[in-house]
C-alpha positions in Angstrom: 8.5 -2.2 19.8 7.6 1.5 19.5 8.7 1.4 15.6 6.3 2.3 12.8 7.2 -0.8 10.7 6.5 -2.6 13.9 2.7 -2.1 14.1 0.7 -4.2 12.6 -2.1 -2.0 12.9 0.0 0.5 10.6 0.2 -1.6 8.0 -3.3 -2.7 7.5 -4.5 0.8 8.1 -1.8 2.2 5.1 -3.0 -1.3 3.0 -6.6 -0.3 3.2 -6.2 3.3 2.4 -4.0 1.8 -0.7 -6.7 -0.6 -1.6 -9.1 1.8 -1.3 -7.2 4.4 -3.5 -7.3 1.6 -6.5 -10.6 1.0 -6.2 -11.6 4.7 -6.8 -10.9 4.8 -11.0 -12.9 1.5 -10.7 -16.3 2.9 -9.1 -15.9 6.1 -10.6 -17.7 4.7 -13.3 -20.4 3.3 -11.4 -21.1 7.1 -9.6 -20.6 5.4 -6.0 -18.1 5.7 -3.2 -16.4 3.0 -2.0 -18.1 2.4 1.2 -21.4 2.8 -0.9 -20.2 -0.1 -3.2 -20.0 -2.4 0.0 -23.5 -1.9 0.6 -24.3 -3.0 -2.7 -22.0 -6.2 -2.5 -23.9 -7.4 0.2 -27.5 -6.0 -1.3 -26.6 -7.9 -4.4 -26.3 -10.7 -2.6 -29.1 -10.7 -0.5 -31.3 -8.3 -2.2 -33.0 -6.8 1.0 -31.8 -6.7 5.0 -32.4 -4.5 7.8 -30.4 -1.5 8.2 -29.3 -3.7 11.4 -28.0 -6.5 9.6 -26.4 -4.1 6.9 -24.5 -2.4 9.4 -23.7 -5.3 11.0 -22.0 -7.0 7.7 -20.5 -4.0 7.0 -19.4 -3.3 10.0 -20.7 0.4 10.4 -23.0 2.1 13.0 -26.1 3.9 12.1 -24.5 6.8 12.7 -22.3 5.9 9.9 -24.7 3.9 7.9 -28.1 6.1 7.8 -26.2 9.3 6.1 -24.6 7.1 2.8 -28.3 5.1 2.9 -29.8 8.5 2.2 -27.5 9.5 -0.4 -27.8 6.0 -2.3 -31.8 6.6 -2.2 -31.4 10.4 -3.3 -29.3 8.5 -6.3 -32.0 6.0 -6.6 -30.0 3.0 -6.0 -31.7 1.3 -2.7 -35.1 2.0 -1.5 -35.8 2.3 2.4 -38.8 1.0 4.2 -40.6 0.4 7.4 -40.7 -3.4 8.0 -44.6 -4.5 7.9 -43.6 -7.3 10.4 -42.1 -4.6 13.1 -42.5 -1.1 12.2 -39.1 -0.3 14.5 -36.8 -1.9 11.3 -35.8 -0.4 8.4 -35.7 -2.6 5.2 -33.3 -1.6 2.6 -33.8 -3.2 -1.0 -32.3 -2.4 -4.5 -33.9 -0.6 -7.3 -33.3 -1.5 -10.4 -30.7 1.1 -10.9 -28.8 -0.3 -8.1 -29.5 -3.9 -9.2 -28.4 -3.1 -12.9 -24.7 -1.5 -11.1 -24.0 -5.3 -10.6 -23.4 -6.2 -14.3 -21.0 -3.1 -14.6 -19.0 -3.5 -10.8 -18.9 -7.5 -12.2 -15.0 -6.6 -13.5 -14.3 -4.4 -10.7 -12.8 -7.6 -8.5 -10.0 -9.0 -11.2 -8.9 -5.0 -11.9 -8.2 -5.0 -8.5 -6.4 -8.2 -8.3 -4.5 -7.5 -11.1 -2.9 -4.2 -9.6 -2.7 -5.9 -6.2 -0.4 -8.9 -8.0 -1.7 -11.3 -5.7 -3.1 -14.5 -6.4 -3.8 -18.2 -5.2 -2.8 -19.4 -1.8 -1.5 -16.2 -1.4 -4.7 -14.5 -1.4 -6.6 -17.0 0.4 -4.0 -17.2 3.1 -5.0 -13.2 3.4 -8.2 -13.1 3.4 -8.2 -16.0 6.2 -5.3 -14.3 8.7 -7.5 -10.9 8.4 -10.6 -12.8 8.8 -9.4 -14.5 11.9 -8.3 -11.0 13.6 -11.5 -9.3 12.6 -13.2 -12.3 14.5 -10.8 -11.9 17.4 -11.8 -8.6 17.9 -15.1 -8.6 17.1 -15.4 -11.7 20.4 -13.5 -9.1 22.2 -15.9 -6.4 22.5 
């Protein structure tokens, strides 16, 4: 049991770092980080959430969080505000810079995929295994 090809938790740790090492050249152009481009995923989605529900989508802490939302506003790519409804919440929204990234990251997906040479069921059987150990140990906590 006590062999490195027998964790599992190896392998998805060296799989992200891998990912995230193809994903680099990609937002490069774009002038974000990686972890910044996941904020903007879900902001492009949803246009404006809490700092809360950000960090709880993207699964970070505010500890995490509050630092790489201060450089995407010193790049002018979200805007943070107090909540009018509760002044304790922080609302983050796009700016247009940020909202006009969207059209250029829009290739950024099938790049990936196409270096990854994955496809199909494959993927989506992937995407549903991690998905259902991410919720496993999310209940566990």
């Amino acid at each position: 049991m006590l062999k490195l090809e027998n964790q599992i938790c190896f392998m998805v740790y060296a799989a992200a770092r891998e990912i995230t090492k193809q994903y680099r050249p990609l937002l490069e152009e774009l002038d974000v980080t990686y972890p910044q481009y996941l904020a903007l995923l879900v902001l492009w989605e949803k246009n404006e959430l809490s700092v809360k529900e950000l960090g709880e989508k993207l699964y970070l802490d505010s500890g995490t969080l509050t630092p790489m939302l201060k450089r995407m506003e010193a790049h002018k790519l979200i805007i943070r505000q107090r909540s009018k409804q509760d002044e304790r919440s922080v609302i983050v929204s796009l700016t247009e810079k940020g909202e006009s990234l969207r059209g250029k990251a829009a290739c950024i997906p099938g790049a990936l995929l196409e270096n990854m040479n994955i496809y199909g069921p494959e993927l989506d059987q992937l995407k549903k295994t991690l998905g259902k150990v991410l919720n496993s140990i999310q209940e566990g906590d």
